[in-house]
C-alpha positions in Angstrom: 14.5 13.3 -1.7 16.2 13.6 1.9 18.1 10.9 3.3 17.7 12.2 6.6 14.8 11.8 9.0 13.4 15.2 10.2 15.6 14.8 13.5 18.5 14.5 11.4 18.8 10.3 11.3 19.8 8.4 8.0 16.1 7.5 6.9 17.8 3.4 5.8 21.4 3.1 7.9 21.3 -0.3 6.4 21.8 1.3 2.9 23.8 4.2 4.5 27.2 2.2 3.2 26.3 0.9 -0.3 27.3 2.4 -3.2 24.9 4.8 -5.1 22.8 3.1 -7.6 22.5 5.5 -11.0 18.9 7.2 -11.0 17.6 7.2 -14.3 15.4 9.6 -16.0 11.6 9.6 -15.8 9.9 9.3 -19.5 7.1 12.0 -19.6 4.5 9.6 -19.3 5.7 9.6 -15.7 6.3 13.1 -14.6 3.7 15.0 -12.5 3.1 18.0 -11.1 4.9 19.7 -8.0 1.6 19.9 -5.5 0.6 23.8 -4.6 -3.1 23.9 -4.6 -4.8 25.2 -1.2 -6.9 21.7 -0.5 -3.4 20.4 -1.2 -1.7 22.7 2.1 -5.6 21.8 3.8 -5.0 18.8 3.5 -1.3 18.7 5.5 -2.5 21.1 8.2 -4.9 18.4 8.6 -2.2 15.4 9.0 -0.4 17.2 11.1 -3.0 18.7 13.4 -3.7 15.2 14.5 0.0 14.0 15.0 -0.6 11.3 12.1 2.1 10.0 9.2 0.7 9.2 6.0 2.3 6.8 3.2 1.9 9.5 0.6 4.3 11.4 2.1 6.8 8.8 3.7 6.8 6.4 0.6 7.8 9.9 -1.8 4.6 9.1 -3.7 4.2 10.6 -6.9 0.5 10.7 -6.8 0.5 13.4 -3.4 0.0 16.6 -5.0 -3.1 15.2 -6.8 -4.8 12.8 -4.4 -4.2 15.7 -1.3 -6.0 18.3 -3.7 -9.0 16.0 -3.1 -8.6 15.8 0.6 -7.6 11.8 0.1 -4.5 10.6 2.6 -3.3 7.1 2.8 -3.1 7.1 6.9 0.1 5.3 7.9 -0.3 3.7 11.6 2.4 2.5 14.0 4.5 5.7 13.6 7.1 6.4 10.6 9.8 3.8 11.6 9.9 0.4 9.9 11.5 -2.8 11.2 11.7 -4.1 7.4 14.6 -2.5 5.5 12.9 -3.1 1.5 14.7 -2.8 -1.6 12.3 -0.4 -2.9 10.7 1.8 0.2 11.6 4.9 1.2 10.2 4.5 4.3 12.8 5.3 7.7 14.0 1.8 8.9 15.2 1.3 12.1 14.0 0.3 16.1 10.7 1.8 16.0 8.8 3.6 19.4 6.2 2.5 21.0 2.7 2.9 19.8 0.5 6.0 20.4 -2.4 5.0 22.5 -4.0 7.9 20.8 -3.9 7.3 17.6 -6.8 5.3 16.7 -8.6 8.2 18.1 -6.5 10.8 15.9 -7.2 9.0 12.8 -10.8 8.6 13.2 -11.1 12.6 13.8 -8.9 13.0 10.8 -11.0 11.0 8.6 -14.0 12.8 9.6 -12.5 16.1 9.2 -11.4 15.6 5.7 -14.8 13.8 4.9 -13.4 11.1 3.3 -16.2 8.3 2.0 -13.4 5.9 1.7 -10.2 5.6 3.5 -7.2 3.5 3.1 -4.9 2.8 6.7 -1.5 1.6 5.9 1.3 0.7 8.8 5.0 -0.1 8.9 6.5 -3.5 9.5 6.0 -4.1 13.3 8.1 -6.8 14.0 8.9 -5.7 17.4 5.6 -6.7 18.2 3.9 -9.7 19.3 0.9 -9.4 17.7 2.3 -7.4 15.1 0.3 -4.4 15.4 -2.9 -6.3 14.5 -4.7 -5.5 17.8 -3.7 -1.9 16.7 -5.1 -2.0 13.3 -8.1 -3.4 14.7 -8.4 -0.5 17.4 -8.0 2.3 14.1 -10.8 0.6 12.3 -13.1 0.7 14.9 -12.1 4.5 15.8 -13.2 5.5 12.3 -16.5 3.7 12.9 -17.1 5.7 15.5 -16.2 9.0 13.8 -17.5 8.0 10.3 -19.7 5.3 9.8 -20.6 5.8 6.3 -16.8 5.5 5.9 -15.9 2.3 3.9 -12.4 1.7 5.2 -9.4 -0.3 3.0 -6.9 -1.8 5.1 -2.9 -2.2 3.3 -1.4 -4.8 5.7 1.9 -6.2 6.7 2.6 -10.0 6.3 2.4 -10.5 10.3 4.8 -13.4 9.7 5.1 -15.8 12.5 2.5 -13.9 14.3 -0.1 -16.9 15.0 -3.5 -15.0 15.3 -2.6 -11.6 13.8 -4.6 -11.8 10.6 -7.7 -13.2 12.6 -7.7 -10.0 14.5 -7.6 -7.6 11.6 -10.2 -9.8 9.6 -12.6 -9.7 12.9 -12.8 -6.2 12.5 -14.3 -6.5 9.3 -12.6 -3.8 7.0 -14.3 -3.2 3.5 -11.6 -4.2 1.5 -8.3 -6.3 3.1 -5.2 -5.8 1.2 -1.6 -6.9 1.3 0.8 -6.3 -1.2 3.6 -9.2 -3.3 5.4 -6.0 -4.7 7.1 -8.3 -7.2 7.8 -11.8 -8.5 9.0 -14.5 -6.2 12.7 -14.5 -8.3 13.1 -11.1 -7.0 12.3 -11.2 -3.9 15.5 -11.3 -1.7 16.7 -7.7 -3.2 13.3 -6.4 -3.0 11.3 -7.5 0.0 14.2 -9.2 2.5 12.7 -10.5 5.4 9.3 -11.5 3.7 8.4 -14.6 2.0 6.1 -15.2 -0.9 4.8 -17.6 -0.5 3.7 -16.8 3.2 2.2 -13.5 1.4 -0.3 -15.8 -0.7 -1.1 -18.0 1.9 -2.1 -14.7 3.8 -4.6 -13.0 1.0 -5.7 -17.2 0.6 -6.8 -17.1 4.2 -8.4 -13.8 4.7 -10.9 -15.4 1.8 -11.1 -18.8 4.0 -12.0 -16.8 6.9 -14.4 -14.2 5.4 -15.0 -15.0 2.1 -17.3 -12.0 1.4 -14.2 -9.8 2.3 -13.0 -7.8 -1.0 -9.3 -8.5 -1.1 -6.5 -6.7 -3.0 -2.7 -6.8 -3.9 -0.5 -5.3 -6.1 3.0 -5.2 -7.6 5.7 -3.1 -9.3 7.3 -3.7 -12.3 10.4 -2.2 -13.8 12.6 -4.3 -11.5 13.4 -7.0 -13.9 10.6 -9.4 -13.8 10.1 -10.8 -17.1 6.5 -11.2 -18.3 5.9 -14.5 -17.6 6.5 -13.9 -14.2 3.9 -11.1 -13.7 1.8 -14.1 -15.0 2.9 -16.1 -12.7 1.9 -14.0 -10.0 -1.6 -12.9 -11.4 -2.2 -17.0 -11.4 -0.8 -17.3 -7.8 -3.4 -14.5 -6.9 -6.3 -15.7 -8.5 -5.7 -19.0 -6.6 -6.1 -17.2 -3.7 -9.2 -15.8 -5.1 -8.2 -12.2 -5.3 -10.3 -9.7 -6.5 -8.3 -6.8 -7.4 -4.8 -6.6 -8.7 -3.0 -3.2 -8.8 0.6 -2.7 -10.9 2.8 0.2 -11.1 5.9 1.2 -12.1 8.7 1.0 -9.9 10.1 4.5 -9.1 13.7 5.0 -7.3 13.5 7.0 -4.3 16.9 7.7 -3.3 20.5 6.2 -5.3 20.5 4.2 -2.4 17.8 1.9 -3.5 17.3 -0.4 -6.0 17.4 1.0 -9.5 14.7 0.8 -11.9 15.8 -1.4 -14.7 13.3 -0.2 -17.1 10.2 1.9 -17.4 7.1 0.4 -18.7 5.3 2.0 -21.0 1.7 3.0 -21.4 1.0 0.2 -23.7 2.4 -2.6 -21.8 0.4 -1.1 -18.8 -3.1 -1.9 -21.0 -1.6 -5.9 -22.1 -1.0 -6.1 -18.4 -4.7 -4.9 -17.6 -6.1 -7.0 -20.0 -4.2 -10.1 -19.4 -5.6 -10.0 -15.9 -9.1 -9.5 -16.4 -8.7 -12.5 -18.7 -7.8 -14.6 -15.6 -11.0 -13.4 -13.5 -10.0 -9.9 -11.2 -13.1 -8.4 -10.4 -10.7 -5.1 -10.7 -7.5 -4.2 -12.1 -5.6 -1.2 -12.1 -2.7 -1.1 -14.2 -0.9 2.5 -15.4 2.3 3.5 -14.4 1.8 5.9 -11.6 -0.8 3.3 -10.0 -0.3 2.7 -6.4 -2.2 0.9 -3.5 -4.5 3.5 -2.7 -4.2 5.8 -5.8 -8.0 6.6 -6.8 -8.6 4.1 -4.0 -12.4 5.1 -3.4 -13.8 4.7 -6.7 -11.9 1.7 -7.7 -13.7 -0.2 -4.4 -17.1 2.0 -5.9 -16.6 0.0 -8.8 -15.4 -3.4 -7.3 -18.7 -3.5 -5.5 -20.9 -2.4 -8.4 -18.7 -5.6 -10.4 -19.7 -8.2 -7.5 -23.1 -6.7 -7.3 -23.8 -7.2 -10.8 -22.1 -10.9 -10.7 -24.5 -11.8 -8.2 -27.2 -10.5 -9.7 -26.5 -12.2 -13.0 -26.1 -9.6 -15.4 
């Protein structure tokens, strides 16, 4: 994984003078295949044709080479520069640009082209920002309207902390599914997610239901960081307090020996207690395995969300 941007800049000069962390190896239930399939190089010309930056790519996910055969991308608005500097994220941190006024328009196009029946749009921390690229997201959801209407669309947010309105904005434009991830236990949270609180985060999911509360709303976490069980618990309570409906958690995967290290790797089994535990509390959805991500098989986890509610309301 390059610790360079493209034009040559340390991806994280915050990290750029730590001491390398020791990368440990990947059990096999972990590794996947290097991506070479022809949807797979489709899929990129695609991306790039329309000037956009996906997470699958910026985040080193380990899921591209499988979710790009299908023609699925994780869109990734606000350009590739984020005002956050995470534990975990291999994201480029820095002072980001300004936003492309195109963009909306680009990802709409994109969407259409691949054909995509469900789409998840992701951003980087805008903190620059007054609004914090909410009146942004709001412009991209309405650009793939307009391009795809039978398009269900999945929005991965930042916290817009202490930007009074933000959320309102996002909600108003009435995305399918409104998620915004903890990434990890509250204990952890100063090596992991600086500049975020967790409470805030919560608070957030809580009031997206308080505003809407038809609106499907998701959030996930990593473990492998050094949360103990009980506090995955913890956080599974916190989020059904909030009334979410679907919890994600993978495992936590190093990017670079400049991040955080993983402390342990999961396993399979623990992956299914986890599942289980948190149907038990009352998700509509849970998707627990250890390469699960945000958006990972995104479209026919929301098919079956809906099909869940549907048949809740129905009484079955």
């Amino acid at each position: 994984m390059s610790l360079t941007t493209e034009n040559k800049r340390p991806r994280h000069p915050e990290k750029a003078h730590k001491p390398d962390n020791p990368v440990k190896r990947k059990p096999a239930w972990i590794r996947v295949k290097a991506p070479t399939s022809r949807q797979y190089h489709e899929t990129r010309r695609i991306v790039r044709a329309h000037n956009l930056h996906t997470v699958c790519e910026e985040a080193a996910c380990p899921n591209i080479g499988e979710c790009w055969a299908k023609g699925h991308a994780t869109m990734m608005i606000m350009g590739g520069t984020c005002t956050r500097a995470c534990g975990f994220c291999n994201v480029a941190t820095g002072k980001p640009g300004a936003l492309d006024p195109f963009e909306p328009t680009n990802v709409g196009a994109a969407v259409k082209r691949l054909g995509l029946q469900h789409v998840v749009v992701t951003s980087v921390d805008r903190d620059d920002l007054d609004d914090g690229g909410a009146t942004h997201f709001a412009a991209v959801i309405g650009a793939i309207r307009a391009a795809a209407p039978a398009t269900t669309i999945e929005v991965l947010t930042p916290d817009f902390l202490r930007k009074a309105g933000a959320l309102e904005i996002v909600v108003a434009a009435r995305p399918d599914v409104y998620n915004h991830n903890l990434e990890t236990v509250p204990r952890l949270y100063r090596p992991v997610r600086p500049g975020a609180d967790y409470a805030h985060s919560i608070g957030l999911l809580g009031r997206v239901k308080a505003i809407d509360p038809a609106r499907f709303t998701k959030s996930g976490i990593m473990v492998g960081l050094g949360e103990t069980e009980a506090e995955v618990h913890r956080v599974m309570d916190d989020l059904r307090s909030s009334q979410v409906d679907f919890l994600t958690i993978g495992q936590y995967l190093q990017p670079t020996p400049k991040h955080l290290t993983v402390e342990r790797f999961v396993t399979p089994e623990e992956f299914k207690v986890y599942e289980a535990q948190a149907y038990a509390r009352g998700f509509l959805m849970v998707s627990a395995t250890p390469l699960t991500r945000s958006s990972y098989h995104a479209g026919e986890d929301f098919a079956r969300l809906r099909a869940v509610r549907a048949a809740q309301l129905a009484g079955t």
